[in-house]
N, C-alpha and C positions, 0 to 999 in steps of 0.2 A: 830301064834306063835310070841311072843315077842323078841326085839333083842336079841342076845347073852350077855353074862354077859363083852367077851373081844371087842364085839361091843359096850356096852353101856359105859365104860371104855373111848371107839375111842372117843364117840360121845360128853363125861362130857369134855374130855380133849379139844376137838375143840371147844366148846363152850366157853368154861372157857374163851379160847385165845381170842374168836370173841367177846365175852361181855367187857373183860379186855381191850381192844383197846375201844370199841366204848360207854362203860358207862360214864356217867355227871365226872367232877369232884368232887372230895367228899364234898366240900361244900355243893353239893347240893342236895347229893342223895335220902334227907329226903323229896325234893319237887321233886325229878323227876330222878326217875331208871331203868333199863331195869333188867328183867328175863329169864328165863327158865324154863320149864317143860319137861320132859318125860314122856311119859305114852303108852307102848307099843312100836309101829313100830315109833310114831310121836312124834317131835319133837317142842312145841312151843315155841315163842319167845313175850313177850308180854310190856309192860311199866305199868311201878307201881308211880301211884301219891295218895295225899292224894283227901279224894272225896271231891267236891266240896262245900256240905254244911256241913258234920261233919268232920272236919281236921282231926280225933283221929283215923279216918279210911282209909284204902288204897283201891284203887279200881285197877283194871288188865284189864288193854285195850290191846287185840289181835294184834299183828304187823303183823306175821309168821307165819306158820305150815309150816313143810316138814314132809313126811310120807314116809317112806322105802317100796317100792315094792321088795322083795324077789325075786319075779319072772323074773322083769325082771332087775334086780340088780341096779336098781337106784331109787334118791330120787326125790318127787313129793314135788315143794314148792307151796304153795298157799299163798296170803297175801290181804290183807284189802286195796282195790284201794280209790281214794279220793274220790269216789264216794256211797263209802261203798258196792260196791259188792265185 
């Protein structure tokens, strides 16, 4: 079961706050931005730059996931060590 419509509400608002503090300045955000996705219980959080060899394209590199356990009422973050695991 997918969050609730007044938890996904919780979740756009806290985000909105956590992006709005920690996004580039807007000079730059055409070379380097961060995101958000929903998609069910999880939560990602990822950076958007244009790709390497065609500019005219963006590419979405992973930072974050948090994933909501219902059961046992909290959220599970996993992220991308420097090591790539």
């Amino acid at each position: 079961m997918a969050l609730t419509q007044i938890e996904l509400r919780r979740c756009e608002k806290a985000l909105a706050q956590f992006l709005e503090r920690r996004r580039p300045p807007a000079n730059i955000r055409d070379q380097l931005d961060i995101g958000y996705r929903l998609n069910g219980h999880s939560v990602e959080i990822f950076e958007i730059r244009p790709d390497w060899q065609d500019k005219t394209q963006k590419t979405e590199t992973p930072v974050a996931k948090a994933t909501y356990v219902r059961t046992k009422n909290r959220w599970r973050v996993f992220w991308m060590r420097r090591d790539l695991k």
